[in-house]
PyMOL Python script that loads the backbone (N, CA, C, O; Angstrom):
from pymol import cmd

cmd.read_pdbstr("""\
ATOM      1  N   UNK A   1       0.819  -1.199   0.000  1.00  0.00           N
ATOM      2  CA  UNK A   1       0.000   0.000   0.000  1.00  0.00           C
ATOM      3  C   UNK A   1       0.860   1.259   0.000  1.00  0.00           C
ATOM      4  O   UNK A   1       0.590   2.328  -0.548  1.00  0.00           O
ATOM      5  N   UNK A   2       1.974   0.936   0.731  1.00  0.00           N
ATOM      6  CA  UNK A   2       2.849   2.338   0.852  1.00  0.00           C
ATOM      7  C   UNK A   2       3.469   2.628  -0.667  1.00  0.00           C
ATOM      8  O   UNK A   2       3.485   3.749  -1.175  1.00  0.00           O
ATOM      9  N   UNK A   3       3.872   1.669  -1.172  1.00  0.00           N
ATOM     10  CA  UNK A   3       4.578   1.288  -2.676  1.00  0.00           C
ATOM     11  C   UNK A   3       3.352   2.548  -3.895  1.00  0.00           C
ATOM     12  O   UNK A   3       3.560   3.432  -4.726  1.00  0.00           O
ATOM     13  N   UNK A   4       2.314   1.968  -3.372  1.00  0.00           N
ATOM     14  CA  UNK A   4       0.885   2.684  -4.227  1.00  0.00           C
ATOM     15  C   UNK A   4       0.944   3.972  -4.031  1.00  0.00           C
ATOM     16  O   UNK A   4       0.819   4.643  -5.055  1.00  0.00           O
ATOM     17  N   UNK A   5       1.127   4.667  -2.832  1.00  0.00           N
ATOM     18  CA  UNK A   5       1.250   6.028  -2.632  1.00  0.00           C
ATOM     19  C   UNK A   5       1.863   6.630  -3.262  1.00  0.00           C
ATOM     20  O   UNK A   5       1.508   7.691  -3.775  1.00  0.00           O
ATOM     21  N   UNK A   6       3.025   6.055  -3.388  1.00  0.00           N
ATOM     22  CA  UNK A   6       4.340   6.428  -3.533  1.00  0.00           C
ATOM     23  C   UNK A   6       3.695   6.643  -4.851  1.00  0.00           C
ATOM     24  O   UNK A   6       2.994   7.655  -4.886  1.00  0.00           O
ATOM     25  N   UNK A   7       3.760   5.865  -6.074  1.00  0.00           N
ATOM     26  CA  UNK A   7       4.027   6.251  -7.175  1.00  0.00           C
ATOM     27  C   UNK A   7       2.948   6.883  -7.646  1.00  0.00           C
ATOM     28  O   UNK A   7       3.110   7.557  -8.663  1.00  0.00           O
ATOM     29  N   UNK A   8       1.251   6.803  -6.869  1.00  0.00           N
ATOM     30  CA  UNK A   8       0.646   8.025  -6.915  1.00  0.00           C
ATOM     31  C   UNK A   8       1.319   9.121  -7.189  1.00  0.00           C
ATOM     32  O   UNK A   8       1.102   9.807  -8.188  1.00  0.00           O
ATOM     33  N   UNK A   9       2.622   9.493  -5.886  1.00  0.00           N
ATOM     34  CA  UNK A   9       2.577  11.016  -5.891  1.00  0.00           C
ATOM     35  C   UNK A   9       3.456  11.447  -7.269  1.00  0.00           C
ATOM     36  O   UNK A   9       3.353  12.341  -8.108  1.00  0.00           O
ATOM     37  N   UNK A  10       4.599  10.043  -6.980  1.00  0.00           N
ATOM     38  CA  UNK A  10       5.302  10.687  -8.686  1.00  0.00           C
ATOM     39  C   UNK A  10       4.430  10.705 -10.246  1.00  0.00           C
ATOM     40  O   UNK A  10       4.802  11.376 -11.208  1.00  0.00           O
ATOM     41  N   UNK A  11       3.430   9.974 -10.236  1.00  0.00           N
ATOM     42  CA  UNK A  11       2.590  10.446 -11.365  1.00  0.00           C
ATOM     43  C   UNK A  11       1.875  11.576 -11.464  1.00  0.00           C
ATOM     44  O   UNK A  11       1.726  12.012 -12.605  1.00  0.00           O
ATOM     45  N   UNK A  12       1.219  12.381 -10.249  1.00  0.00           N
ATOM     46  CA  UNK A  12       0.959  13.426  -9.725  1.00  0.00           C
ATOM     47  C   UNK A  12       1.668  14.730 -10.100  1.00  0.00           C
ATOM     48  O   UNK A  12       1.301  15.814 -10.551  1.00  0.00           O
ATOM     49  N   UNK A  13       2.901  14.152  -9.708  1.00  0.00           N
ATOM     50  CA  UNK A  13       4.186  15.583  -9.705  1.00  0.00           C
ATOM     51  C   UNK A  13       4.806  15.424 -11.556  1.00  0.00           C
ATOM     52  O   UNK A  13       5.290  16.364 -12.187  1.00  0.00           O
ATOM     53  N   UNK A  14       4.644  14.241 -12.004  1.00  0.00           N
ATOM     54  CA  UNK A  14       5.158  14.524 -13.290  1.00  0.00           C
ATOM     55  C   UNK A  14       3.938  15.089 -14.197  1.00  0.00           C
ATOM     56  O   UNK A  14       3.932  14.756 -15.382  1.00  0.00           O
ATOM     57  N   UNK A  15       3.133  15.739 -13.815  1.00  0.00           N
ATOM     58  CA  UNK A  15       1.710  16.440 -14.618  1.00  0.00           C
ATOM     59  C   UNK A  15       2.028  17.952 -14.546  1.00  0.00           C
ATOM     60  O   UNK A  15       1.641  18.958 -15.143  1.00  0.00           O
ATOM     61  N   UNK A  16       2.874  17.681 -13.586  1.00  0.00           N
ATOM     62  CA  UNK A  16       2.780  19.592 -12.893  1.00  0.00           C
ATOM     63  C   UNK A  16       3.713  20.146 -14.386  1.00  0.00           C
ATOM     64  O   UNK A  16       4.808  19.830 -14.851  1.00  0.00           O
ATOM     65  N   UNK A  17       2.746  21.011 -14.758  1.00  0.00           N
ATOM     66  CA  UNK A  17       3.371  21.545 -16.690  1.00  0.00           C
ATOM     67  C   UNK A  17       4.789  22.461 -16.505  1.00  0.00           C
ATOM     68  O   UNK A  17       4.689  23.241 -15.558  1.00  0.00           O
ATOM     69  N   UNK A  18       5.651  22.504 -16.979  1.00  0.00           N
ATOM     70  CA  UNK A  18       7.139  23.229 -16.846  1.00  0.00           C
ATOM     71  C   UNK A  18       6.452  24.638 -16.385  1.00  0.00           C
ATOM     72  O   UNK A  18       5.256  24.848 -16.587  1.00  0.00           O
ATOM     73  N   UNK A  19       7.391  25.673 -15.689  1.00  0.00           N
ATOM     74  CA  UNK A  19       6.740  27.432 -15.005  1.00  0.00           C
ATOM     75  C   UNK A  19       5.972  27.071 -14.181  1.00  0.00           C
ATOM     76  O   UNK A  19       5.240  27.964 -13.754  1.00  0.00           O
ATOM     77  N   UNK A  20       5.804  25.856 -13.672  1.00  0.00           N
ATOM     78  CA  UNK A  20       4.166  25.970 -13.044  1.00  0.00           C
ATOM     79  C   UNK A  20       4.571  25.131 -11.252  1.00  0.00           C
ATOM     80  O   UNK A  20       5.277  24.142 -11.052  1.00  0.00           O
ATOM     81  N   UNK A  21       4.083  25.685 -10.583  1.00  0.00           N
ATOM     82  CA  UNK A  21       4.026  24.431  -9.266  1.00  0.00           C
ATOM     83  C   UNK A  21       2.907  24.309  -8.698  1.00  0.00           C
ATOM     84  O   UNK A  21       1.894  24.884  -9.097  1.00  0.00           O
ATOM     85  N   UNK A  22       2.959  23.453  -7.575  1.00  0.00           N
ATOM     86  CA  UNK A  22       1.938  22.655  -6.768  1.00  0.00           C
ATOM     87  C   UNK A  22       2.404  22.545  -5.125  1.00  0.00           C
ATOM     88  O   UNK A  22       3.461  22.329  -4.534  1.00  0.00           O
ATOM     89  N   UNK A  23       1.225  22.775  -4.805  1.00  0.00           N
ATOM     90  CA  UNK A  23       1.888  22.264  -3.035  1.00  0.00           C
ATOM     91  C   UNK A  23       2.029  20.929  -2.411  1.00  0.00           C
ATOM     92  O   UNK A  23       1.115  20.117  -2.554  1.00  0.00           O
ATOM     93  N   UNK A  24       3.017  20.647  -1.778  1.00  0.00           N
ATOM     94  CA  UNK A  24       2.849  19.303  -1.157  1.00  0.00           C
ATOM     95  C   UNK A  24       1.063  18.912  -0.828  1.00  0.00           C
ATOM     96  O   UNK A  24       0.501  17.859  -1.131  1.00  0.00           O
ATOM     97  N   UNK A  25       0.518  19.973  -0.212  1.00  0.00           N
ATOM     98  CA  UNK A  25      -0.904  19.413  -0.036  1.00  0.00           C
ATOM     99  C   UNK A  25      -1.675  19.116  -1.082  1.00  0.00           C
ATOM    100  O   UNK A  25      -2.376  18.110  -1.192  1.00  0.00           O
ATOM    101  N   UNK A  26      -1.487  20.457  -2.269  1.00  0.00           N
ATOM    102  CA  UNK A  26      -2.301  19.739  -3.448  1.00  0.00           C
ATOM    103  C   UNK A  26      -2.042  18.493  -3.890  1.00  0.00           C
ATOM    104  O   UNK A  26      -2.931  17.776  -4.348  1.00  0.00           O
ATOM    105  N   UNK A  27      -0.341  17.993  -3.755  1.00  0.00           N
ATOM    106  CA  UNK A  27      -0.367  16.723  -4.190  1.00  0.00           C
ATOM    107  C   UNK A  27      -0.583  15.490  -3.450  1.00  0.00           C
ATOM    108  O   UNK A  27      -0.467  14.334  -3.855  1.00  0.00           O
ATOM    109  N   UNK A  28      -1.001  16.030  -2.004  1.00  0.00           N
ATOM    110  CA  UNK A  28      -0.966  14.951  -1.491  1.00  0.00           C
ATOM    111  C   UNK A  28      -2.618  14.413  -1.426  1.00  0.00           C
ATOM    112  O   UNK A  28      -2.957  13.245  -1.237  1.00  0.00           O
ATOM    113  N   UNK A  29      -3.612  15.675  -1.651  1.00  0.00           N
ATOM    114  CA  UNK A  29      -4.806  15.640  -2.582  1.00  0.00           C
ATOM    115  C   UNK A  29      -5.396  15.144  -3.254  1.00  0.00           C
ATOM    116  O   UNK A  29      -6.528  14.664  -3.189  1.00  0.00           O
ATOM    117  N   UNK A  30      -4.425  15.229  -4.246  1.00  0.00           N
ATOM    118  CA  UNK A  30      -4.700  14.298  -5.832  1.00  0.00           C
ATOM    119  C   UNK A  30      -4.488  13.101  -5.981  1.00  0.00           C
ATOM    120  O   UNK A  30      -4.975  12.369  -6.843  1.00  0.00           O
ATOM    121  N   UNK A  31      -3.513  12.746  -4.887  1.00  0.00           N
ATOM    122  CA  UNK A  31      -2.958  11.368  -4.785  1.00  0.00           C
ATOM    123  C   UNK A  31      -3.629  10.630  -3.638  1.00  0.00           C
ATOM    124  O   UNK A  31      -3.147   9.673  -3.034  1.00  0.00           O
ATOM    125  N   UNK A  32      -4.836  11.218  -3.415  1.00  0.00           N
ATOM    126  CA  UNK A  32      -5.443  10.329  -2.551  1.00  0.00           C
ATOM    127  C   UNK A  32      -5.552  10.307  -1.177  1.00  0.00           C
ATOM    128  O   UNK A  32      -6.484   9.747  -0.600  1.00  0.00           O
ATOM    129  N   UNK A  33      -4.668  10.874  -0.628  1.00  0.00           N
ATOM    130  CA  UNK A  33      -4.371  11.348   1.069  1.00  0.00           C
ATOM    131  C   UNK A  33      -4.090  12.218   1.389  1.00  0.00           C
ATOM    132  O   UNK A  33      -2.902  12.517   1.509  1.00  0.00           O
ATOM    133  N   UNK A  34      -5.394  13.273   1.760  1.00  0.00           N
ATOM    134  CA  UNK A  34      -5.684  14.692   1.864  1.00  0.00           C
ATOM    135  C   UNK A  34      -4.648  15.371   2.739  1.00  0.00           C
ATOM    136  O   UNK A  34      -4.204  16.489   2.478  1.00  0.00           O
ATOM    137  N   UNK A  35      -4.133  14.353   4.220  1.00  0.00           N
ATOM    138  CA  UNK A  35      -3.507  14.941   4.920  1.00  0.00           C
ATOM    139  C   UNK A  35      -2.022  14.246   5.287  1.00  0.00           C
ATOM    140  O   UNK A  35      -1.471  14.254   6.387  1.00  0.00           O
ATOM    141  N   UNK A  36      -1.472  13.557   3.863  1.00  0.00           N
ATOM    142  CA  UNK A  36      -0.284  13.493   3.977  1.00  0.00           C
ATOM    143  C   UNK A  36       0.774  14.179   3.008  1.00  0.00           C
ATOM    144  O   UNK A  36       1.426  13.736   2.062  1.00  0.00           O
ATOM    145  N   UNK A  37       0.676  15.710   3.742  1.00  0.00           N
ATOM    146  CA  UNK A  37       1.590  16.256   3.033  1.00  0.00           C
ATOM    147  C   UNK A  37       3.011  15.988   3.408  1.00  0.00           C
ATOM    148  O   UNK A  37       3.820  16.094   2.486  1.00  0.00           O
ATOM    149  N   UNK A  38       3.504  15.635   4.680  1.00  0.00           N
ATOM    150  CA  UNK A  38       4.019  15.169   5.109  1.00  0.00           C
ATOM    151  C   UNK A  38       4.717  14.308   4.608  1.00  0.00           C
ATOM    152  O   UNK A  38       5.943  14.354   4.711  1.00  0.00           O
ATOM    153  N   UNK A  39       4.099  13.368   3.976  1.00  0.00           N
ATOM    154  CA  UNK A  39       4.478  12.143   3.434  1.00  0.00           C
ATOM    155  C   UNK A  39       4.885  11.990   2.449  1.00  0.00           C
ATOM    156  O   UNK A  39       5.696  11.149   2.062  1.00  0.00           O
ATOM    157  N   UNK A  40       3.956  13.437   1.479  1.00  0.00           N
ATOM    158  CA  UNK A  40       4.757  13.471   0.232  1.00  0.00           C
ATOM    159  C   UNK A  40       6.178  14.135   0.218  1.00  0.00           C
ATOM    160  O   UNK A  40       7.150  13.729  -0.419  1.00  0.00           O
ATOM    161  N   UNK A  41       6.128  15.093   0.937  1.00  0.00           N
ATOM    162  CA  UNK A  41       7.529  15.699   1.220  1.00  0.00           C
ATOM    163  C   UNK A  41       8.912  14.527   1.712  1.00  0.00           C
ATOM    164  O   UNK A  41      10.125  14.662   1.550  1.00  0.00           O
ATOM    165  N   UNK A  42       8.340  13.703   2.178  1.00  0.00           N
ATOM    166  CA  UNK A  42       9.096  12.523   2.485  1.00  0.00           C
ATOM    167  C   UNK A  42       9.628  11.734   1.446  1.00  0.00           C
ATOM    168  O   UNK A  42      10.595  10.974   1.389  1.00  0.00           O
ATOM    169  N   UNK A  43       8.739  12.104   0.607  1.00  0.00           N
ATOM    170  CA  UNK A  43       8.740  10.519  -0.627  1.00  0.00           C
ATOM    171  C   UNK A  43       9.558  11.435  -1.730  1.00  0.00           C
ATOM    172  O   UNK A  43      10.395  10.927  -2.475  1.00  0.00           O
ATOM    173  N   UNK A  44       9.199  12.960  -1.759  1.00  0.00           N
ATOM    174  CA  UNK A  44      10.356  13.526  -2.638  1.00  0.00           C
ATOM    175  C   UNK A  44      11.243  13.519  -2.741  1.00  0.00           C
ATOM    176  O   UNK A  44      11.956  13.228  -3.701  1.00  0.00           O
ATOM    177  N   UNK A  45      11.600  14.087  -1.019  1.00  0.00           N
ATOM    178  CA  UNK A  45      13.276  13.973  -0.621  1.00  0.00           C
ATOM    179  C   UNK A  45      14.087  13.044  -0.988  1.00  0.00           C
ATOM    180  O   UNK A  45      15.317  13.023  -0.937  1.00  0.00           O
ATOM    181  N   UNK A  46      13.127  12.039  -1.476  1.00  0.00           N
ATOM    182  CA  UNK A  46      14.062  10.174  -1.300  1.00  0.00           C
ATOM    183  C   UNK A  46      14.468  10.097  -3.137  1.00  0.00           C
ATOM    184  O   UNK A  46      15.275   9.295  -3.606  1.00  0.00           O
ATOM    185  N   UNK A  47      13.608  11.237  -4.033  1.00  0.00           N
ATOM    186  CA  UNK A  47      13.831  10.617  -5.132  1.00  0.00           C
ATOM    187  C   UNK A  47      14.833  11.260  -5.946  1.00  0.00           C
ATOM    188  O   UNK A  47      14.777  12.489  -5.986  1.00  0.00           O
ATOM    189  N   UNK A  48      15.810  10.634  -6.655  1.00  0.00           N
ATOM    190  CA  UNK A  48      16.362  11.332  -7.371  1.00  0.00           C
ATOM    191  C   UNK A  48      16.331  10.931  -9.066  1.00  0.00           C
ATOM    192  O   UNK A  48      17.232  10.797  -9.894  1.00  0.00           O
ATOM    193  N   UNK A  49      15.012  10.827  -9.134  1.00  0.00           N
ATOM    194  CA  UNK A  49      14.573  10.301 -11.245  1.00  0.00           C
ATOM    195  C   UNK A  49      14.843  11.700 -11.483  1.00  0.00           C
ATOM    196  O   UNK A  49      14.708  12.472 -10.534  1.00  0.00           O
ATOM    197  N   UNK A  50      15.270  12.219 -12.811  1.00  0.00           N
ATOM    198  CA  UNK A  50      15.183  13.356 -12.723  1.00  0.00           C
ATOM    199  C   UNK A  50      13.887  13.727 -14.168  1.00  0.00           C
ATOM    200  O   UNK A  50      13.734  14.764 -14.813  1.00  0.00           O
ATOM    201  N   UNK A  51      13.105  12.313 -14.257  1.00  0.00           N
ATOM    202  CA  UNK A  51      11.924  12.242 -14.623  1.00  0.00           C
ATOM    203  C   UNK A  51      10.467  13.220 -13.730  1.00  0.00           C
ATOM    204  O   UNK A  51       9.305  13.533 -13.992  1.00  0.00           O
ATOM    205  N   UNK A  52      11.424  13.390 -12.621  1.00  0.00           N
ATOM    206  CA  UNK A  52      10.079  13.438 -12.053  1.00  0.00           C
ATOM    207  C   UNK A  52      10.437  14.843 -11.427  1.00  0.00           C
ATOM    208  O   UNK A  52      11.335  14.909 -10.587  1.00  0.00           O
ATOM    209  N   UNK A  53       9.779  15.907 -11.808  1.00  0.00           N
ATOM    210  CA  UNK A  53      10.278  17.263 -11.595  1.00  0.00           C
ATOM    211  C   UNK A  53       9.886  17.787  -9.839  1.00  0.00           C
ATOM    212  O   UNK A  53       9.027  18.645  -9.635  1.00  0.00           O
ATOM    213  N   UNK A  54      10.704  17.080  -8.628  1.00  0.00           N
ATOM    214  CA  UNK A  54      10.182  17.303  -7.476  1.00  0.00           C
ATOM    215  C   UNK A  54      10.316  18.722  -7.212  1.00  0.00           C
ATOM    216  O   UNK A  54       9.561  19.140  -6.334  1.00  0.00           O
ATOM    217  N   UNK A  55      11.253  19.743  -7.868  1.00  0.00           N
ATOM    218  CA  UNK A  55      11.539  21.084  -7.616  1.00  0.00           C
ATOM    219  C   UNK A  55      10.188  21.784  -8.263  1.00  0.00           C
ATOM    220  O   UNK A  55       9.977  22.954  -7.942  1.00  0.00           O
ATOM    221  N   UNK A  56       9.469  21.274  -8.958  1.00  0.00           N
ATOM    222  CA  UNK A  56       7.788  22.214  -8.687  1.00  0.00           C
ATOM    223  C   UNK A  56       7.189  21.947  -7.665  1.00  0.00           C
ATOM    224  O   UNK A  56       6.250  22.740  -7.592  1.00  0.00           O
ATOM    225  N   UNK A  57       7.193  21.054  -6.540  1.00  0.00           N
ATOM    226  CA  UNK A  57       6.623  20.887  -5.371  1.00  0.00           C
ATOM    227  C   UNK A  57       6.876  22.201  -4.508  1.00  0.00           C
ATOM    228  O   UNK A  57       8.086  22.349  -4.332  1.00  0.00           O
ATOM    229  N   UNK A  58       6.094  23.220  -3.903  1.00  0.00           N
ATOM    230  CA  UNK A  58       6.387  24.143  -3.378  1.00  0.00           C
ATOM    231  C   UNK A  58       5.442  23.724  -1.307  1.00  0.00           C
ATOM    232  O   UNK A  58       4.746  22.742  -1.045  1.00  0.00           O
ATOM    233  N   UNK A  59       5.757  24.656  -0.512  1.00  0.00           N
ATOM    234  CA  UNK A  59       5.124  24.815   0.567  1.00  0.00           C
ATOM    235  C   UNK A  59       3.876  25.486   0.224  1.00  0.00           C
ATOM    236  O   UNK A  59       3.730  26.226  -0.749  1.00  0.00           O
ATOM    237  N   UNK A  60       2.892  25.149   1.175  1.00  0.00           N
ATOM    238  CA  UNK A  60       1.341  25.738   1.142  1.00  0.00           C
ATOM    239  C   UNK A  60       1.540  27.449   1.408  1.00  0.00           C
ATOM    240  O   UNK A  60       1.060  28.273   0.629  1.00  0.00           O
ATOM    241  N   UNK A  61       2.155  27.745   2.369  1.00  0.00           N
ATOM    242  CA  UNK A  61       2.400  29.444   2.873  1.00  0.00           C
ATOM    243  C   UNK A  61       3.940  30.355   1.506  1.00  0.00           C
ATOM    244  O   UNK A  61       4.778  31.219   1.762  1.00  0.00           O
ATOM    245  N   UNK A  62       3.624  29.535   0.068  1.00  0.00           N
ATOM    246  CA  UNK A  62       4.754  30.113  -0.830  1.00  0.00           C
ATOM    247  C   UNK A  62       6.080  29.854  -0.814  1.00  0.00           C
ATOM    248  O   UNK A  62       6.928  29.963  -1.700  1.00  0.00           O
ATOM    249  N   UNK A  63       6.160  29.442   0.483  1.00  0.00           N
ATOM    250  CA  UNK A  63       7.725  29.414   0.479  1.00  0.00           C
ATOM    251  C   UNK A  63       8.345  27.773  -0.714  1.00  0.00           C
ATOM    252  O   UNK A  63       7.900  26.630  -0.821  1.00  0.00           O
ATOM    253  N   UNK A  64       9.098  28.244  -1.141  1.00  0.00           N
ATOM    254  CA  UNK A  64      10.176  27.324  -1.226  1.00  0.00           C
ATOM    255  C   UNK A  64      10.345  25.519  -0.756  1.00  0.00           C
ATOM    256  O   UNK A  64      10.283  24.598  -1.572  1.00  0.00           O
ATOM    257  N   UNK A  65      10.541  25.376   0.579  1.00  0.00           N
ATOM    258  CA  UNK A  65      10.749  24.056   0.351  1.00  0.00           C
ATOM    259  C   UNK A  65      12.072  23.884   0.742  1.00  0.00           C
ATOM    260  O   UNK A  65      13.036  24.627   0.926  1.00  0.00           O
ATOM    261  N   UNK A  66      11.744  22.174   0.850  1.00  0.00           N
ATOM    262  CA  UNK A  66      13.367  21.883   0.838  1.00  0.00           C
ATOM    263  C   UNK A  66      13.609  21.182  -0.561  1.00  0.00           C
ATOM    264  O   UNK A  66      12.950  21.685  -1.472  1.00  0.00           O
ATOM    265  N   UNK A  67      14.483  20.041  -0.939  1.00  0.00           N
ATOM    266  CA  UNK A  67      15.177  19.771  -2.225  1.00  0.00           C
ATOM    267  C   UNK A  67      16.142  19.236  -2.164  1.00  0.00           C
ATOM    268  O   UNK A  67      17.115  19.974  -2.010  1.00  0.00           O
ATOM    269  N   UNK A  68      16.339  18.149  -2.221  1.00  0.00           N
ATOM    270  CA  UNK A  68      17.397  17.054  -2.079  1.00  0.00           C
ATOM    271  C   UNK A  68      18.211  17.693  -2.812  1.00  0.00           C
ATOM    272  O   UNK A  68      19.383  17.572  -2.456  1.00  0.00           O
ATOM    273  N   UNK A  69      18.009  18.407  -3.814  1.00  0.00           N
ATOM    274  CA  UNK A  69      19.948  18.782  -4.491  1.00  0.00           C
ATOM    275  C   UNK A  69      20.112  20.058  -4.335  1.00  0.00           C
ATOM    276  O   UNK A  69      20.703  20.581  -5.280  1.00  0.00           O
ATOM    277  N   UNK A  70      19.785  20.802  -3.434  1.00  0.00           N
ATOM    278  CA  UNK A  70      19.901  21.766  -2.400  1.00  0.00           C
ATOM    279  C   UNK A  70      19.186  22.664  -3.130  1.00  0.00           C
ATOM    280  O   UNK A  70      18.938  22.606  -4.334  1.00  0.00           O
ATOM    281  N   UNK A  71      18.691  23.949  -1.918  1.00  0.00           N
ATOM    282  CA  UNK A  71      17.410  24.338  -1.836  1.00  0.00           C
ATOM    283  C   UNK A  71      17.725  25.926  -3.103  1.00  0.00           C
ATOM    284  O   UNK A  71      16.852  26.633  -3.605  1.00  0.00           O
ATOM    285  N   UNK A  72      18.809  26.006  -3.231  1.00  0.00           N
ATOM    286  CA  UNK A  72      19.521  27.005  -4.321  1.00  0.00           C
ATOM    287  C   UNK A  72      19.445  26.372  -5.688  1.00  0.00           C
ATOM    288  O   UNK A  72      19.212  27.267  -6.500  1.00  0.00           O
ATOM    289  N   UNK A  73      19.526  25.417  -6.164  1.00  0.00           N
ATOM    290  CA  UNK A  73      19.610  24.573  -6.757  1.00  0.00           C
ATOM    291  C   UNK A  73      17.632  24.297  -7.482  1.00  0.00           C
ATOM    292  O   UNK A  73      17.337  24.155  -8.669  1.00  0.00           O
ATOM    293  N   UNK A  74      16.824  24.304  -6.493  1.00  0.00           N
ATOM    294  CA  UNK A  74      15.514  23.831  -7.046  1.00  0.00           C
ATOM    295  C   UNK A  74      14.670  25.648  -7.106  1.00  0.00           C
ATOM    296  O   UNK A  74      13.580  25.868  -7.634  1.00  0.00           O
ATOM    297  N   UNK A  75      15.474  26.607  -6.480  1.00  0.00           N
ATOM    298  CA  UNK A  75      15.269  27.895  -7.140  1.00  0.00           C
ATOM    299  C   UNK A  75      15.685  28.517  -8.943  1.00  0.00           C
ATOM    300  O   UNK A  75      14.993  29.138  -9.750  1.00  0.00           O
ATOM    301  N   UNK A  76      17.388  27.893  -9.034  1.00  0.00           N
ATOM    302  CA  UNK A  76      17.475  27.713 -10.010  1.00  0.00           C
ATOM    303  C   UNK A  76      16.653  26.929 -11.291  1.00  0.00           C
ATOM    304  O   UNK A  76      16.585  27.120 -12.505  1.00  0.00           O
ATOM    305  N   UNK A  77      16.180  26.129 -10.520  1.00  0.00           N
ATOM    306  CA  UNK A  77      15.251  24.857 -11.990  1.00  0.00           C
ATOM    307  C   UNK A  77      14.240  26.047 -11.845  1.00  0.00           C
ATOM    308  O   UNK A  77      14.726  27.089 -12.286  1.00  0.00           O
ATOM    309  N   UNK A  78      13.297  26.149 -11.479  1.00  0.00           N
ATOM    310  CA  UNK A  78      12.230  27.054 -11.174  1.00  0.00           C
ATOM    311  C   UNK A  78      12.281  28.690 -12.113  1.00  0.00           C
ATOM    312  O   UNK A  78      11.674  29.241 -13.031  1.00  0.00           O
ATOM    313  N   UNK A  79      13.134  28.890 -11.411  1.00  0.00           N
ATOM    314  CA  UNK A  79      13.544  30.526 -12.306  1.00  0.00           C
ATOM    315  C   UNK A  79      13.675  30.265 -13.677  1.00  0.00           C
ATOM    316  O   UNK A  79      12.998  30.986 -14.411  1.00  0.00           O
ATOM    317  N   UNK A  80      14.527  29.232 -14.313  1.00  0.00           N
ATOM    318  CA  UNK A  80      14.873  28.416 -15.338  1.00  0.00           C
ATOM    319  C   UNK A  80      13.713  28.511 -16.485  1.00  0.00           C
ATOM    320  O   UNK A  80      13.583  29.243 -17.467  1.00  0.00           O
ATOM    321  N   UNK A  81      12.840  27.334 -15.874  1.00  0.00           N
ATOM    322  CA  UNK A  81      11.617  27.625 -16.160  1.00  0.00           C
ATOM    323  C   UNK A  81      10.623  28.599 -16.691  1.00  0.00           C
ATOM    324  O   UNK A  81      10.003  28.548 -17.754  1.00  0.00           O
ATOM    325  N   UNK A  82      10.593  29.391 -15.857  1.00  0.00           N
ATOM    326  CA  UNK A  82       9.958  30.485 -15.950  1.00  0.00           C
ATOM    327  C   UNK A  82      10.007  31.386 -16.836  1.00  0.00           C
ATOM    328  O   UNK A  82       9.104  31.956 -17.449  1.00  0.00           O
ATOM    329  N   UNK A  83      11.825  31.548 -16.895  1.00  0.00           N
ATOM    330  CA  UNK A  83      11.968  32.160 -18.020  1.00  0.00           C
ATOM    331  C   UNK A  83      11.449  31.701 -19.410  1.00  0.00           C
ATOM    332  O   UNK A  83      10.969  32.385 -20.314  1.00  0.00           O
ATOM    333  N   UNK A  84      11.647  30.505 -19.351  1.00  0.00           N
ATOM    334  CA  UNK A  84      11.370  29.851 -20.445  1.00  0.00           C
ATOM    335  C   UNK A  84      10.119  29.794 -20.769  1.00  0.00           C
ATOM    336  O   UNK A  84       9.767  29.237 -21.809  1.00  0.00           O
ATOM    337  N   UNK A  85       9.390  30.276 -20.053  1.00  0.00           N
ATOM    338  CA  UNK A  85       7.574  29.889 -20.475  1.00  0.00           C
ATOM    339  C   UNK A  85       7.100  31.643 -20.939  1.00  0.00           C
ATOM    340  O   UNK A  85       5.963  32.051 -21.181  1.00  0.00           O
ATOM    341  N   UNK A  86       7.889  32.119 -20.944  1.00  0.00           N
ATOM    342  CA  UNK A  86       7.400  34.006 -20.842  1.00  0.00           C
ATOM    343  C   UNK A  86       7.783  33.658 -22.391  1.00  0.00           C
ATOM    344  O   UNK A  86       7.729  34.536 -23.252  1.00  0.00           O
TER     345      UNK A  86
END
""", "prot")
cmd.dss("prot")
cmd.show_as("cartoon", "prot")
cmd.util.cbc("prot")
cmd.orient("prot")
């Protein structure tokens, strides 16, 4: 069951369209378990596909986040982005 979550959330997070993010809660939402944002933040930290764009995952209050390949690093992908969608 935990296995199921899991790749819930990475099918979830690979929808999120390039410029664009989502909150751990929205995804933890969509994926079925309203109140494990927690959990998804857990299951990000652990991944490193670089299929699966965890640096659009943002905090509910705007902020940032953390980011397994450091938190400068998933500002950069982001800004990146952005530019690229203008």
């Amino acid at each position: 069951m935990k296995g199921d979550f899991k790749e819930k959330v990475f099918e979830v997070v690979k929808k999120i369209p390039k410029g664009k993010t989502a909150t751990y809660k929205e995804v933890a939402v969509l994926s079925g378990r309203p109140r494990a944002w927690r959990a998804v933040g857990n299951i990000l930290n652990k991944n490193f596909n670089p299929k699966i764009p965890c640096h659009r995952v943002i905090r509910s209050d705007g902020k940032i986040g953390g980011y397994n390949r450091g938190v400068a690093r998933k500002i950069s992908l982001l800004a990146g982005e952005l530019e690229h969608s203008l």
